[in-house]
C-alpha positions as CSV (number, residue, x, y, z in Angstrom):
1,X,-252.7,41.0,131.0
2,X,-251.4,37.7,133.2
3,X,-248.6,37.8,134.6
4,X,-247.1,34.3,136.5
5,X,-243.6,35.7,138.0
6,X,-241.3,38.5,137.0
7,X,-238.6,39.7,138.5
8,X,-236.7,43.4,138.2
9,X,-233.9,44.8,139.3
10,X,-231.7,47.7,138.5
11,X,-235.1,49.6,136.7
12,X,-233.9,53.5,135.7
13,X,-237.7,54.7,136.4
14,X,-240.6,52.2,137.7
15,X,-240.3,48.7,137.4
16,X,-243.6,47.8,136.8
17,X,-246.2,50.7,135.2
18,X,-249.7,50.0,134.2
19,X,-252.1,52.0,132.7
20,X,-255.5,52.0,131.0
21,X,-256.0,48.5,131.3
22,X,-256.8,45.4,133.8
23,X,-253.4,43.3,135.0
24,X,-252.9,40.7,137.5
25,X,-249.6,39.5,138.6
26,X,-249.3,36.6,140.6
27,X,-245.5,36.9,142.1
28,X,-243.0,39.5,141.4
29,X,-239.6,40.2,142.5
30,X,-238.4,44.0,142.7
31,X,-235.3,45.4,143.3
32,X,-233.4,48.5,143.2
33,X,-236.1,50.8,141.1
34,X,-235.5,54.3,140.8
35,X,-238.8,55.3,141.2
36,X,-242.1,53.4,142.0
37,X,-241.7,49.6,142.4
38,X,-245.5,49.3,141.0
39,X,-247.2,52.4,139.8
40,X,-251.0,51.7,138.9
41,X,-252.7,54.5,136.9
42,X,-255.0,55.9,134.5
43,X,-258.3,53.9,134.9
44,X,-256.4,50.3,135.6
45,X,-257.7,47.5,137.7
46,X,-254.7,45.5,138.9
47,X,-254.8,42.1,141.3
48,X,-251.4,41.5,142.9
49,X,-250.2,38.3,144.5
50,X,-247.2,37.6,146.2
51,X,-245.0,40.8,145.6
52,X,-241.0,41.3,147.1
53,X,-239.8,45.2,147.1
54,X,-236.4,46.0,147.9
55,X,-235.0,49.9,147.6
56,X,-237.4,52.1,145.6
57,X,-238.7,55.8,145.9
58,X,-242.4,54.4,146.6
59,X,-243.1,50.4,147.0
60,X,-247.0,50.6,145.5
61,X,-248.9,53.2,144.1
62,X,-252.3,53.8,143.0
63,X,-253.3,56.8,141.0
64,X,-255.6,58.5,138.8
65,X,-258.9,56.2,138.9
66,X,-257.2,53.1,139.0
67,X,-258.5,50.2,141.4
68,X,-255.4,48.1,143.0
69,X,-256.0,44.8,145.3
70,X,-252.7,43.7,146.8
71,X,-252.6,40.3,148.7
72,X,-249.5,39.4,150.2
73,X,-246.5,42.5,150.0
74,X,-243.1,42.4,151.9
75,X,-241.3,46.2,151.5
76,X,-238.0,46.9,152.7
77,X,-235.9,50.0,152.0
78,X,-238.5,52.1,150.8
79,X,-238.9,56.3,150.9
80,X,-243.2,55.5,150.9
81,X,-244.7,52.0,151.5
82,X,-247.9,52.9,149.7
83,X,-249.2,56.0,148.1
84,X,-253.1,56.5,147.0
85,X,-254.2,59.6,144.9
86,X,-254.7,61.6,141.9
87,X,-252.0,63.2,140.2
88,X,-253.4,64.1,137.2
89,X,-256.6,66.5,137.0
90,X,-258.4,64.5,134.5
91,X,-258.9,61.6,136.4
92,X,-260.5,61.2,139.8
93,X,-259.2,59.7,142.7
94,X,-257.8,56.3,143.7
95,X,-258.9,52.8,145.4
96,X,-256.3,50.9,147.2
97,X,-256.8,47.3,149.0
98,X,-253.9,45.8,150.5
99,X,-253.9,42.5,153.4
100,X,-250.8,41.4,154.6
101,X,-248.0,44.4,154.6
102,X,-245.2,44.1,155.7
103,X,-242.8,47.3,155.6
104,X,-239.6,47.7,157.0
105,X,-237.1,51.0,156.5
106,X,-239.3,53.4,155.4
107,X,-239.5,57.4,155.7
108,X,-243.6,57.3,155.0
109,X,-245.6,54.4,155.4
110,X,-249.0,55.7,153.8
111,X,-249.2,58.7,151.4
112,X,-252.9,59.8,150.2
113,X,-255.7,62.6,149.5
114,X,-258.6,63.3,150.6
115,X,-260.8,61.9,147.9
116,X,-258.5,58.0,147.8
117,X,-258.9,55.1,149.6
118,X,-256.3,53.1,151.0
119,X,-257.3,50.0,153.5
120,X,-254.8,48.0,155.3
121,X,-255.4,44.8,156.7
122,X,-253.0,42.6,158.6
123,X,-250.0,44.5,158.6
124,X,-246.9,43.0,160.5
């Protein structure tokens, strides 16, 4: 799945969930989510471009055997920038790439197990 550019606000759980598949989005737009502003799971590959967060519970996070790449992110208002892990016992654990953060307002920056990966380059 291809996405150009979306934009969310106002979401009642994540605003953007993906799951047993590959997706690439190449600009999004997300305000105001109640829960995760990206959640990545169940054996997903997802390429992110150019993403804006504003006021979520968790701006990106990458679970359950999913693989997520993330080029460009700007976070503000977040409880957790980015969280890597499993959460489910049938999956194993997660791979998460990001260059360029940016995260401002945050209680946690990184959340993650033993068994993820998160790497951060270029963070501002």
């Amino acid at each position: 799945v291809k996405i150009k550019n979306i934009n969310i606000k106002n979401s009642k759980n994540d605003c953007l969930d993906f799951s047993f598949g590959t997706y690439e989005v190449k600009n999004a737009n997300l305000q105001n989510c109640e829960d995760k502003a990206i959640s990545v799971g169940e054996k997903s590959k997802a390429i992110l471009g150019k993403i804006e967060i504003q006021k979520s519970k968790t701006g990106i996070a990458a679970k359950d055997s999913s693989e997520v790449h993330v080029d460009n992110v700007n976070m503000k208002n977040v409880k957790v920038c980015l969280y890597v892990g499993k959460k489910k016992q049938e999956f194993n654990s997660a791979f998460l790439k990001v260059n360029n953060l940016k995260c401002e307002s945050y209680h946690n920056k990184f959340l993650k197990d033993k068994e993820s990966v998160l790497v951060v380059k270029n963070e501002f």
